[in-house]
C-alpha positions in Angstrom: 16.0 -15.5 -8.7 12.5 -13.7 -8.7 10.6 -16.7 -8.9 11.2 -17.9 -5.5 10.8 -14.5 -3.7 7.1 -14.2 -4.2 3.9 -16.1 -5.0 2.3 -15.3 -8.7 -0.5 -13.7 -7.7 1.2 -10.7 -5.3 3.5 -10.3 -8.3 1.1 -9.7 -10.4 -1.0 -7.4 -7.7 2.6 -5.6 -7.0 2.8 -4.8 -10.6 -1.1 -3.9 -11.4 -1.4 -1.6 -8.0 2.2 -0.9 -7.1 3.6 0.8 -10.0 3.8 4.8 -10.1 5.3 6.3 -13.3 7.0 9.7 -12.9 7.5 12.7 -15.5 10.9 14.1 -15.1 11.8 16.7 -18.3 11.6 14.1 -21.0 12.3 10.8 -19.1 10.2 8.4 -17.6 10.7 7.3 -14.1 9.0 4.1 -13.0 9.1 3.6 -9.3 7.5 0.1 -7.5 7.0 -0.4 -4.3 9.1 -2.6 -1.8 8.3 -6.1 -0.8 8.4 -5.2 2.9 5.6 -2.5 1.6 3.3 -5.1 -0.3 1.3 -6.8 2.4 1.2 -3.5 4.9 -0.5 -1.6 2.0 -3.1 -4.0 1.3 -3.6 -4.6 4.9 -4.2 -0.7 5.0 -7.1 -0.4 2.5 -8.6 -3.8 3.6 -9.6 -2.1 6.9 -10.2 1.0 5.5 -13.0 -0.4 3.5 -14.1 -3.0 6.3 -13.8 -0.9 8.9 -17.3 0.1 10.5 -16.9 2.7 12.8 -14.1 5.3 12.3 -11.3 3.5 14.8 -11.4 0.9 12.6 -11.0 2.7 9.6 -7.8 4.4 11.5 -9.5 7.5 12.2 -8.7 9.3 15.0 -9.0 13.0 16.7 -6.8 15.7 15.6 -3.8 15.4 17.8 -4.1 11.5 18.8 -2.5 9.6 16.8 -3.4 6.2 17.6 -7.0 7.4 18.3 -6.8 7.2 22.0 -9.2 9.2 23.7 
């Protein structure tokens, strides 16, 4: 069923960048990330690190925020 959801290689990402383990007492949750979530993350630090002035980056003025001015 898996197999025809998603290419290998965002599978892989998914589960290399996508997987957050939490400490509850003495069990162990793991908690990964939706599919709808994937691409919209990674779209998110791509411009973050491309970005070249701040409004690319998503930065805006306090109080704005879509970084309207």
């Amino acid at each position: 069923m898996v197999v025809g959801m998603f290419p290998k290689k965002s599978l892989l990402d998914m589960i290399q960048d996508f997987v957050v383990y939490e400490y509850e007492g003495d069990r162990t949750i793991k908690k990964f990330c939706r599919y709808q979530q994937f691409p919209v993350a990674n779209k998110a630090v791509e411009r973050i690190l491309i970005g070249k002035i701040p409004k690319e980056r998503g930065q805006c003025r306090l109080g704005d925020a879509r970084g309207r001015r």
